[in-house]
N, C-alpha and C positions, 0 to 999 in steps of 0.2 A: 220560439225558433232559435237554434243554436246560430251564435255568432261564430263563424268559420274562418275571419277573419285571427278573431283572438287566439284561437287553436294555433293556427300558422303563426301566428308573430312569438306563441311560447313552444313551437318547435324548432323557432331560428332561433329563438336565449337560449334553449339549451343546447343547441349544436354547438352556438357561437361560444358556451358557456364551455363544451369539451375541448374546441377548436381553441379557444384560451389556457384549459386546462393543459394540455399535449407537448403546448411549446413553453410551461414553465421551466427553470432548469432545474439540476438535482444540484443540493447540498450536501454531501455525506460527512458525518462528523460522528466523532466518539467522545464518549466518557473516561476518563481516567483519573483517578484521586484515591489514597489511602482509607482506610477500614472505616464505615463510617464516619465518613465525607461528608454524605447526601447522594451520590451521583446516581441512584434510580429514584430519588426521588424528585431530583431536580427536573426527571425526563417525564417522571411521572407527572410533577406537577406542570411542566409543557405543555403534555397533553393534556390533562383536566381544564388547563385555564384557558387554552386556546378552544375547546369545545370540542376539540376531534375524537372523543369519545361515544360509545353507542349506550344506549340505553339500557343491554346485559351487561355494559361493561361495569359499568358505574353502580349497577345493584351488587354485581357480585365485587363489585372493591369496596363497597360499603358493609358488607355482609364478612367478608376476608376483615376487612379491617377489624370489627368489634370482634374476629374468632383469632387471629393470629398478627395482629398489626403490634407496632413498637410507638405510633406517636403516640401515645395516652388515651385515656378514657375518652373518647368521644370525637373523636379525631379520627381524618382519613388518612393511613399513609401508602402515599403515593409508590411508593418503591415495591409494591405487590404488582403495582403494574407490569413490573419488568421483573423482578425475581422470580418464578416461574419454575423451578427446581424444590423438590422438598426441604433438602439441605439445605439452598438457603434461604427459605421461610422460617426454617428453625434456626440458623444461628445467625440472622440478620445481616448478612451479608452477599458479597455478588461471586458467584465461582466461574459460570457459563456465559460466554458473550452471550447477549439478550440485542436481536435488532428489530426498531421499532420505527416503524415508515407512518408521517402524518405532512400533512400539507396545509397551506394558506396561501393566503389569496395572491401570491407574492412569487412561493416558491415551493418544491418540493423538499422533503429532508427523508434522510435512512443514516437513524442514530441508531452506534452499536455500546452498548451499555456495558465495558469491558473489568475485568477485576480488578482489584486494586495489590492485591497479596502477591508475595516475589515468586512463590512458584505458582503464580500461571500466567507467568510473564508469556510464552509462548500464546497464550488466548488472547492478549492483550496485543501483540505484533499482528498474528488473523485479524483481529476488529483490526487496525488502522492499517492495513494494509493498502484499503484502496481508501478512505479517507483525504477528503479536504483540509479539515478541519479540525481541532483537538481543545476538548474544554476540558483542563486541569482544576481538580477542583481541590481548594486548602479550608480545612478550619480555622476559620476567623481566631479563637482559641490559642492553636498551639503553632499557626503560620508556615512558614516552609520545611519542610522534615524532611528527613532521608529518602523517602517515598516518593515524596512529590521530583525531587534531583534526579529519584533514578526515571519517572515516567515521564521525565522532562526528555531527558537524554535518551529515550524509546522513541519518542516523538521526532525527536531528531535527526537519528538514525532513519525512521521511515518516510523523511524527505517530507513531512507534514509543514504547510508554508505559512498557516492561520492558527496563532494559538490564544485561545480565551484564557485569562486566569480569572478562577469564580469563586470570589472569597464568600465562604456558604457559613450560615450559621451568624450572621451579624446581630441577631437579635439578642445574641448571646454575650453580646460585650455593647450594648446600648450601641447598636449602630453608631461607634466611633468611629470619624476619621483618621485619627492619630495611629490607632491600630489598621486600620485599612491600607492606608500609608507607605507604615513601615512596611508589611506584606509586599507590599508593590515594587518599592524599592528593592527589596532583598531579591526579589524574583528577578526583574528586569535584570540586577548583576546577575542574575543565574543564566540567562538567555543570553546576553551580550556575550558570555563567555564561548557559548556553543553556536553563535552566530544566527540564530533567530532574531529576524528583522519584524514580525508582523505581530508583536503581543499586543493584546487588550485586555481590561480588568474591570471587574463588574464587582459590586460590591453586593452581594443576595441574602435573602433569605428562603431556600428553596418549601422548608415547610409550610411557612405565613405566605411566602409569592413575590414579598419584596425585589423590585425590578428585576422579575422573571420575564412578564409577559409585560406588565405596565409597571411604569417609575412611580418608585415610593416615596410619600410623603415622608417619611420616616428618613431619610438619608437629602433633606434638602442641600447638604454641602457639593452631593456627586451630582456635577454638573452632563454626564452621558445620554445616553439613552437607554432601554432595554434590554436584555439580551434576547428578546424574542425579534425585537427591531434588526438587532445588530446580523445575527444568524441571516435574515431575508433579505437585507442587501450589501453584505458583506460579497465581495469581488472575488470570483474564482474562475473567471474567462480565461486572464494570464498564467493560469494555475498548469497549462496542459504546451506541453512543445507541440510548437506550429511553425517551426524553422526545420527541424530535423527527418526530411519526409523518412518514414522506415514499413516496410508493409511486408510482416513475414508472411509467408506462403501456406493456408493452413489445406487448401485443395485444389488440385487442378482439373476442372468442371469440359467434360470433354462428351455430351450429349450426341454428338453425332461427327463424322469426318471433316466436319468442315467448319467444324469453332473448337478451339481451345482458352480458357478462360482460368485466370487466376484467382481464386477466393482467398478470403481473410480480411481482418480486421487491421485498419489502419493503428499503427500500433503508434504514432507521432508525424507530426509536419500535415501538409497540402499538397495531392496531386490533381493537375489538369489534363483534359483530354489534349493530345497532342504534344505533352510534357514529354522531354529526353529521360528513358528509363535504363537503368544497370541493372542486370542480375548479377546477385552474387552467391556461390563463389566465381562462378565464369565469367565475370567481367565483360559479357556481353550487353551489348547498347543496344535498344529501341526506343522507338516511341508510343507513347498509349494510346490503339485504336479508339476506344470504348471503353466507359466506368457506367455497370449496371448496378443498380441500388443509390446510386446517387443522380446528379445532372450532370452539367459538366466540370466537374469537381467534386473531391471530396475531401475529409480532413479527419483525424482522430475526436471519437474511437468510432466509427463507422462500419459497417462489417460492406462489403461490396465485391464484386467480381470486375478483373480489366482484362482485357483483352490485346495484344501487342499488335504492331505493324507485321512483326518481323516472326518467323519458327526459328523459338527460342527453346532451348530444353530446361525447363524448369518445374522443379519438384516441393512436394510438402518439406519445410524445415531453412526452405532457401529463402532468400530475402530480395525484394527488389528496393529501388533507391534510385535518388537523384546522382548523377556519375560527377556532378561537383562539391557533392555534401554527403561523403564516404564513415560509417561507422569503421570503430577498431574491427579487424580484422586479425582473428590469434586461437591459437589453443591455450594461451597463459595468463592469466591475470590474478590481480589481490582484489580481495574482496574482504568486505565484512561481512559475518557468518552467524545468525541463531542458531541455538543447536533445541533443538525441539522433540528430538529422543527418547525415549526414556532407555532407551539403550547408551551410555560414551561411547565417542569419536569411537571410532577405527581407521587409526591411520591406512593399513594397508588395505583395505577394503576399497572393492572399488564399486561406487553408487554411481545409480542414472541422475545424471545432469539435467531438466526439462526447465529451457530458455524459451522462453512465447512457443513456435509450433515445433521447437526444436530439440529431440534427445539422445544424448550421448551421454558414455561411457565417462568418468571421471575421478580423477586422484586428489586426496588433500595433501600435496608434498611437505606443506610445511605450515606451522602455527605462528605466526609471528608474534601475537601478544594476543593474551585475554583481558578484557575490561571489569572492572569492577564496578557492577551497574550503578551503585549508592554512593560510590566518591569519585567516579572516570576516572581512575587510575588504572595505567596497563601495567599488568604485570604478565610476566613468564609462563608457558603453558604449553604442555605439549597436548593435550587435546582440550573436549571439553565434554562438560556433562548437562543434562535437561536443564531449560533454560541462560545456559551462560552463554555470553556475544564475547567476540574475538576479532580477529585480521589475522587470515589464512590465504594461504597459493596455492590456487587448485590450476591441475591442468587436463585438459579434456581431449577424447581420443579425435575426434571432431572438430572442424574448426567452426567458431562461433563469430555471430557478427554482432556485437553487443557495444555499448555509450557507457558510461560510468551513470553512477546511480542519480547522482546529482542532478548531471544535465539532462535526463535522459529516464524518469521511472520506467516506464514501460520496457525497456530494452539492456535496461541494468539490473535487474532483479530476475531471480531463477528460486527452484528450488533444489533441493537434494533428494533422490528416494532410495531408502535402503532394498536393494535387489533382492532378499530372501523375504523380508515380510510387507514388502510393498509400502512402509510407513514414509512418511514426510519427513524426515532424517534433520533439514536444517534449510532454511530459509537465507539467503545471501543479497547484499546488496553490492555490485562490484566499483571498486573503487579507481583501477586504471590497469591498463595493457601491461605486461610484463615485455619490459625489452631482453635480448637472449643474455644480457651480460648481467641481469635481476636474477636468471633462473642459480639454483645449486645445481653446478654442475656434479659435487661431490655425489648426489644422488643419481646419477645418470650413469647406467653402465657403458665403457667403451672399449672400443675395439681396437686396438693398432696393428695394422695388417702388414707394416714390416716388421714389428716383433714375432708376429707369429709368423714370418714364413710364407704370407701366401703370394703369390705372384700375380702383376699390375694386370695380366690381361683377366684374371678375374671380377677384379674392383668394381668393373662399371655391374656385374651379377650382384654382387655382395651390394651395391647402392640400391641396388632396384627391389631387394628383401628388405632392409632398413628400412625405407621408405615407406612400404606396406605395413611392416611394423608400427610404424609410427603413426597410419593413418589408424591401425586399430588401437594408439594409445598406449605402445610402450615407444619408449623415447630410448633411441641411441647412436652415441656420437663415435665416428668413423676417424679414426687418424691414418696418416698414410706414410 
């Protein structure tokens, strides 16, 4: 006779076993380090050592390996896991972000496996785009290089808060510490410079496994733990603004006469039911009747519909907000800018601006400097070509409600799209509000309506065209 008992108690383990799985959180982290590094192999070996492999996988990376692998005769190598392009099977390298999602019993992760080589530095900005986390990988070998400075300084730029440095290849100088060391030291000045607070440093060997998943006896001096340890309870709660409530408006959900609802994704901070709400641009007040998709609250990144006290007019692109915790409010700001093209700048060119639910017309007035990604040096520039980052003043025909990049990812970051062939033109992270006495005025055409002759009882006509002008994004200053 079947026990019915046992049936039931292993369909509550595994309920309870999903109901465990659901509320793990997400990790997201990238790879970045110069031409063989290791850094698919390292991901490879992650996954091989942690067991999250399937049974086809592992016959056909055994089979790839003895047809097309690079670690030697008899050896698996792990980086087929992830290279996945012809090209770079054949010349052992990584060209195409590779993301690869595995989990434990801890936590989830979605590791983007990004290149290492200067032009596809724009592939490298996409992976870490929405990343937590950034593991720089050096060879033990030849230590900090020009590569590793510039994807120090990528990392940086993308407001990334957690950085691994994963000195690979130890096997290859007898698991010294004296060389680990130095490494360590050289980097950490590298970081103190650009104001990175959270590095860590593992001393590996991703081929052999040395304190990949488990600490190696091989390295008794490094007193840490793991990096498979470190990745699963490394802190990324604080990682996300929960002071700055910001909720742009991606639909207004209008099913029948007698409900109007606001959708979209919490884009930063915590709203409650009952909470004093602003639209903006109207700087009209209510308070939140109802928050559907959540209880009574919710918090970034959430997607959910509210519902106001009050008939409010508010559309896709507008934002609502706490009326005591107000973002900028501008068509001006500086911003840092990839240019991700393969077309150069065009100054006069005017691209669609797309801010979370928001798109508008937009100018780049002015270059202020371009960077030189391998020694952060700015220098001079009046535009820029594929792959080079800068600080530029764009101004947008639309007013936009945007935080600086820093305080604020979600609401500091836009992209560029070129209006004839639809490409993604240049990626920006803004840096602060332009006050009027920032802008070139030299660039601004103006009018002086007593030089020319016209008379006063016209002026208040002639303000009310400017105006209009100005909302579709040509700027002009009126003297009288």
């Amino acid at each position: 006779m079947k026990n019915w008992t046992n049936v039931e108690d292993k369909k509550l383990d595994i309920k309870a076993y999903l109901d465990a799985d659901e509320k793990k959180d997400l990790l997201r982290l990238l790879t970045a380090g110069s031409v063989d590094d290791g850094k698919s192999t390292l991901i490879g070996r992650l996954l091989f050592d942690s067991k999250k492999l399937y049974e086809d996988q592992l016959q056909a990376l055994e089979r790839d390996s003895k047809r097309v692998g690079n670690a030697g005769a008899g050896q698996i190598d792990y980086a087929l896991l992830l290279d996945g392009l012809k090209a770079e099977r054949e010349e052992g390298i990584t060209i195409d972000v590779a993301y690869r999602y595995f989990s434990t019993n801890q936590r989830k992760f979605i590791i983007a496996d990004t290149p290492g080589h200067e032009q596809y530095t724009r592939n490298m900005i996409t992976g870490g785009s929405t990343a937590n986390l950034a593991i720089i990988l050096v060879d033990a070998r030849t230590g900090v290089i020009t590569q590793t400075r510039r994807h120090t300084f990528l990392v940086s730029l993308l407001g990334i808060k957690h950085i691994v440095l994963a000195v690979n290849k130890m096997d290859l100088v007898d698991f010294s510490e004296d060389v680990f060391t130095q490494i360590k030291e050289e980097y950490l000045s590298l970081t103190n410079q650009l104001g990175i607070e959270d590095v860590t440093c593992f001393p590996l060997s991703a081929l052999e496994g040395d304190n990949v998943v488990e600490k190696s006896e091989r390295t008794p001096w490094y007193e840490g733990i793991s990096l498979l340890q470190f990745l699963e309870t490394v802190p990324i709660d604080r990682d996300r603004n929960m002071d700055d409530f910001r909720f742009p408006v991606q639909y207004v959900l209008r099913p029948n006469l007698d409900f109007r609802g606001f959708c979209g994704k919490v884009a930063s901070g915590v709203i409650h039911q009952g909470d004093e709400v602003m639209a903006l641009p109207s700087m009209k007040k209510s308070r939140v009747k109802a928050i559907y998709g959540g209880s009574s609250y919710a918090f970034c990144p959430q997607s959910i519909c509210i519902t106001l006290e009050d008939e409010i007019d508010i559309s896709r692109g507008e934002m609502i907000v706490h009326p005591n915790n107000l973002p900028n409010i501008g068509r001006y700001f500086q911003t840092m800018l990839v240019w991700m093209d393969e077309e150069p700048m065009d100054r006069g060119k005017q691209f669609f601006l797309k801010h979370n639910t928001n798109t508008t017309r937009a100018t780049i007035d002015e270059v202020c400097y371009r960077v030189d990604v391998n020694t952060m040096e700015q220098l001079p520039g009046t535009d820029f070509k594929l792959n080079e980052i800068g600080c530029v003043r764009i101004t947008t025909a639309k007013t936009l409600f945007f935080d600086a990049y820093k305080q604020n990812r979600a609401t500091g970051a836009f992209i560029l799209i070129d209006p004839i062939t639809n490409n993604t033109s240049a990626v920006g992270m803004i840096i602060r509000p332009l006050e009027m006495e920032d802008i070139n005025k030299a660039d601004v055409p103006t009018l002086d309506l007593k030089k020319m002759g016209i008379g006063e009882e016209h002026y208040d006509a002639i303000e009310k065209a400017v105006k209009e002008l100005a909302r579709q994004g040509l700027e002009i200053i009126i003297r009288r």
